[in-house]
C-alpha positions, 0 to 999 in steps of 0.5 A: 596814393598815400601822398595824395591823402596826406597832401588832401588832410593837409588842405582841409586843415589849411582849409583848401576845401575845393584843392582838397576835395579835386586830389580826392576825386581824382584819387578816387577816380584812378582807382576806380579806373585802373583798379587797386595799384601800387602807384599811378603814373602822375602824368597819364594815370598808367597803373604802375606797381603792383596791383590788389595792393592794400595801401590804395585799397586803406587809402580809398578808405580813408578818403571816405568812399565805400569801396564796395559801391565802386565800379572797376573798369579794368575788370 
């Protein structure tokens, strides 16, 4: 997760908008689908780690979403 904020940040600021805003989408849609893990698998998007883990949680808030009005499928 932390990789894909930074690879994101990185995009924006070499201003790879549409590449940047596709690594947050899908982020936030592995979050929002396999709930607050450690780390996904990059392949299938197994939830891998531990889980109510605080990094993901920093990270989707630092891409900007209100972590409040998301739907978890897994609960």
């Amino acid at each position: 997760m932390q990789l894909n904020y930074m690879i994101s940040y990185g995009l924006e600021h070499e201003g790879e908008y549409s590449l940047a805003k596709r690594i947050k989408d899908d982020t936030i849609k592995l979050i929002k689908v396999g709930g607050m893990h450690e780390y996904f698998n990059p392949h299938t998007g197994k939830v891998l780690g531990g889980h109510d883990f605080s990094w993901t949680a920093a990270i989707l808030s630092a891409l900007g979403r209100d972590s409040s009005n998301l739907k978890f499928t897994n609960n």
